[in-house]
N, C-alpha and C positions, 0 to 999 in steps of 0.2 A: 600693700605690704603689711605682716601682722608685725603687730606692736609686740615686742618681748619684753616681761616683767624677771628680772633677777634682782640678788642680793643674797645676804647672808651675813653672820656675825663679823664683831670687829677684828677678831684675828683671821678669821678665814678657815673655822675646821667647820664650820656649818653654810653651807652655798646650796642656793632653790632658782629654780627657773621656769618659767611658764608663758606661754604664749595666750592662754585666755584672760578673757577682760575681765575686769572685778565688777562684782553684781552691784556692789553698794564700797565707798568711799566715807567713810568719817571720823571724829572726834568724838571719844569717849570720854566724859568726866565721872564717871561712879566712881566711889573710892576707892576700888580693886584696881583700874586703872592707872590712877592718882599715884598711891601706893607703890606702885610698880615702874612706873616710870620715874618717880621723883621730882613729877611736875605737876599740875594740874589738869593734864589728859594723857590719852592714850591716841594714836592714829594710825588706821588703821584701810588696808584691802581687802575685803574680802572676796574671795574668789567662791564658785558655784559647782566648780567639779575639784575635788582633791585627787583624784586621777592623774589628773592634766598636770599637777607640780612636781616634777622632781628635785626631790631635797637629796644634796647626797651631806653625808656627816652624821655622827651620832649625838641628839639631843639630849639634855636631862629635861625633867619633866615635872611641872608640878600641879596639881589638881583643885580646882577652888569649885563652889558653886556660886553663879552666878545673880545676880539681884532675883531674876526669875526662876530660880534655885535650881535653873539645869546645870549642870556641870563643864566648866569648861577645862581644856586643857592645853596650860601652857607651855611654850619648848625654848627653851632658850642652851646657849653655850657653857657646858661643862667648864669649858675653860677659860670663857674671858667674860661670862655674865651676860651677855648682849641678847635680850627678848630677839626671837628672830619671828615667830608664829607661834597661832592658836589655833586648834580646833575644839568641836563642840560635841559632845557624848549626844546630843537627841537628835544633831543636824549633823554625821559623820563624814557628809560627803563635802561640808563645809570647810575653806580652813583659810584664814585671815592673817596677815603679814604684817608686820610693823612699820610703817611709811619709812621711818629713820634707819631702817635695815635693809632698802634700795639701794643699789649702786646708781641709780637717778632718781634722788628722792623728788626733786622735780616733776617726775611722772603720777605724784598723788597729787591728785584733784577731788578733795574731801566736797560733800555733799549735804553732810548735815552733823549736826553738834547732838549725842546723845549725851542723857543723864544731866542736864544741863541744873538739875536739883542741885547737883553738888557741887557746881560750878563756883570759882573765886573772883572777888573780884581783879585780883593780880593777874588771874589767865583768859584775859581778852580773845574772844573767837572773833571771828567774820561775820559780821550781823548781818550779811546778805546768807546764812547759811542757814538751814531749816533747823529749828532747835524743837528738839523731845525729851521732855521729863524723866521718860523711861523709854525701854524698849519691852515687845513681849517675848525675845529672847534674846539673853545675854550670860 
């Protein structure tokens, strides 16, 4: 049986669904992350075909470059704020989810702790999880 990944914002005008597995699973601490969340990471799926998801809903959009100064770009809810997903302008076929934006957030099984540089000591990871200073794209 294929595993199905869905979710979408807190009111429900932005809902994504996909049945492929995520290439990589983690915890982000760069400060873009940080920033954006209001926490001390970011968590995240990232999936291998952007094909494969269908988002219905219309996102706003906001653009930043990344520590590795590619460009990423964010999509969150027009109307209630809620980060839903990311894609990446160098990697387009990529596009990464917010664990907390799962209708079974339970289905994330993070893998490794990125940017752990800018890591607090208030925001305690999983020290069984592989931690990276940097990534070389983000």
């Amino acid at each position: 049986m294929t595993k199905r990944y869905s979710g979408g914002c807190a009111c429900g005008a932005i809902r994504y669904e996909t049945s492929g597995e995520p290439i990589f699973q983690n915890h982000c601490q760069c400060l873009d992350c940080q920033k954006r969340s209001g926490t001390g990471h970011g968590s995240y799926l990232t999936f291998g075909r952007r094909a494969d998801m269908a988002i219905t809903g219309e996102a706003s959009t906001w653009h930043v470059a990344g520590a590795s100064g590619n460009e990423k770009v964010h999509a969150f809810c027009p109307t209630c704020g809620t980060p839903v997903y990311l894609t990446f302008v160098a990697m387009p076929e990529l596009i990464a989810i917010h664990a907390t934006s799962l209708d079974n957030p339970g289905d994330f099984e993070p893998q490794a702790v990125t940017y752990t540089i800018r890591g607090h000591g208030w925001d305690i990871m999983d020290p069984s999880l592989r931690a990276f200073e940097r990534m070389l794209h983000g």
